[in-house]
C-alpha positions as CSV (number, residue, x, y, z in Angstrom):
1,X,21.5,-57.3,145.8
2,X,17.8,-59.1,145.9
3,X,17.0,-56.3,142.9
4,X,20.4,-56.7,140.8
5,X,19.2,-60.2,139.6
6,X,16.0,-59.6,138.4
7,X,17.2,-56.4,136.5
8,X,20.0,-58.4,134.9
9,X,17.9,-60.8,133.7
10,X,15.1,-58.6,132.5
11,X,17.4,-56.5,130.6
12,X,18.8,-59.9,129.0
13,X,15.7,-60.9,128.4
14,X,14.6,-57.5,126.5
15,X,18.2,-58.1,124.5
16,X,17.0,-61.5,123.2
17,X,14.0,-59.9,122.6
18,X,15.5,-57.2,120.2
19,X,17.7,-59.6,118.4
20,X,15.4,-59.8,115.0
21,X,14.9,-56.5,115.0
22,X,18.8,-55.7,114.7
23,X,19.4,-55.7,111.0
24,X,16.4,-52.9,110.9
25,X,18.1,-51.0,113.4
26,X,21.4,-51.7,111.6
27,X,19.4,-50.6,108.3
28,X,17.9,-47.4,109.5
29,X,21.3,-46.0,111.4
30,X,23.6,-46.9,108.5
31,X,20.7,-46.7,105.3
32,X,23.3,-44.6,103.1
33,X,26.4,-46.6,103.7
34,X,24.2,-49.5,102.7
35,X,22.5,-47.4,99.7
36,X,26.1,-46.3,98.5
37,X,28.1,-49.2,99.0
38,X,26.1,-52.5,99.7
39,X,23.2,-52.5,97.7
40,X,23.0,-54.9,95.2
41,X,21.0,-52.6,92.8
42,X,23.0,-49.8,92.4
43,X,22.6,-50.2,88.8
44,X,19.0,-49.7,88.5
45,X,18.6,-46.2,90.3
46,X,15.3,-46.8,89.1
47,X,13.9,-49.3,91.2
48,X,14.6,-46.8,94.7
49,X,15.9,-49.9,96.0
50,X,18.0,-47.5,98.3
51,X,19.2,-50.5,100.2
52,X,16.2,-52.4,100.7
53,X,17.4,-55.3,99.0
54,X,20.3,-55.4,101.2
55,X,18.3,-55.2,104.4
56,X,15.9,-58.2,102.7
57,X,19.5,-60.3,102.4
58,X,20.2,-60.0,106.2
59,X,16.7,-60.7,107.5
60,X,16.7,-63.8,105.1
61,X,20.0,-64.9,106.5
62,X,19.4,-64.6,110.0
63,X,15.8,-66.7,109.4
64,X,17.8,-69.4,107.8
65,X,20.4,-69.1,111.0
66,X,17.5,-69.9,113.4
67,X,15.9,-72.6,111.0
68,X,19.8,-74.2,111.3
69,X,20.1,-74.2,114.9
70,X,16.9,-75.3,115.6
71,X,17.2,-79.5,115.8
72,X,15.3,-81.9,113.6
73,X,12.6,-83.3,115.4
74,X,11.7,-86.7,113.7
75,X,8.4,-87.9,114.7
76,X,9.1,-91.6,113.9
77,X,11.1,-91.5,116.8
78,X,8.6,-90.2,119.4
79,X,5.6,-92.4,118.7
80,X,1.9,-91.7,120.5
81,X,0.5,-94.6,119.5
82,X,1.0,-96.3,122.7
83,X,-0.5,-94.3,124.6
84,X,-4.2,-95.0,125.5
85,X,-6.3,-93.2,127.3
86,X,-7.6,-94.1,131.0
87,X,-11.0,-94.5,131.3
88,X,-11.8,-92.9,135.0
89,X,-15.6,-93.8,136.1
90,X,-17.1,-90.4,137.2
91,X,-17.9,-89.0,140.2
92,X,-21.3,-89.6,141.0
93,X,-22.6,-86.6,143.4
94,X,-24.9,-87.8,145.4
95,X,-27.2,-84.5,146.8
96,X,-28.7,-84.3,150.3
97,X,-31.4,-82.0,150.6
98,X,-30.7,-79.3,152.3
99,X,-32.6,-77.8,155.1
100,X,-34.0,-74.5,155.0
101,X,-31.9,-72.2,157.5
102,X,-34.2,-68.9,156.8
103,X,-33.3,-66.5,159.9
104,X,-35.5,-64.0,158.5
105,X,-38.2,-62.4,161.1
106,X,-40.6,-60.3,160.1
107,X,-39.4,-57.6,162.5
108,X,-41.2,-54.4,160.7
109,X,-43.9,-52.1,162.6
110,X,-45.6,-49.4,161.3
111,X,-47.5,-46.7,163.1
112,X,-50.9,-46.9,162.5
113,X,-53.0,-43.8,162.4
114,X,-56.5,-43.0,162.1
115,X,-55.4,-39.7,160.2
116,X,-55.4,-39.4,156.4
117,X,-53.5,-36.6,155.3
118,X,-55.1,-34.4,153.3
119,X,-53.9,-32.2,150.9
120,X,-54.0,-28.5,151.8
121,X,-56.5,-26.6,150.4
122,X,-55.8,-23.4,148.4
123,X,-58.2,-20.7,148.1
């Protein structure tokens, strides 16, 4: 049940997300019902309008459907001009100096030997 909700909702989600793209899909499934029958040049075979115009038609439509239910926002009515802006004073940082907390210790020995290697010698 904690997995049903999410699901739901991304599958609405992906549904609103397809809307605009309907009248495409709508165009490609039923292109020659719309070439035969709903084109608006079937007169001028030789534009190969094949429906395109008709497809053209429904996007404009459904772009003037969301321009209608999206409300007019008047900007008159939801003035800025009263609103000023706070002058904070800034921070000031004051720095400390720090102290030094090196842990290193020079903790490397060597063996020291009076031998030099020498190459060997080939004869």
């Amino acid at each position: 049940m904690k997995r049903f909700f999410p699901i739901v909702f991304t599958l609405l989600y992906m549904l609103a997300m397809l809307k605009p793209v309907l009248p495409v899909f709508d165009y490609v499934i039923n292109q020659d019902y719309i070439a035969e029958y709903l084109c608006i040049n079937k007169d001028k075979p030789e534009m190969h309008c094949d429906g395109k115009c008709y497809l053209m038609q429904m996007l404009e439509e459904q772009n003037n459907e969301k321009k209608q239910n999206l409300p007019a926002i008047d900007l008159k009515e939801y003035p800025i001009g009263f609103v000023t802006l706070i002058n904070l004073p800034s921070e000031t940082t004051t720095t400390t100096p720090q102290k030094n907390h090196n842990n290193y210790h020079n903790q490397y020995r060597f063996l020291t030997s009076e031998q030099h290697f020498h190459p060997p010698i080939f004869s």
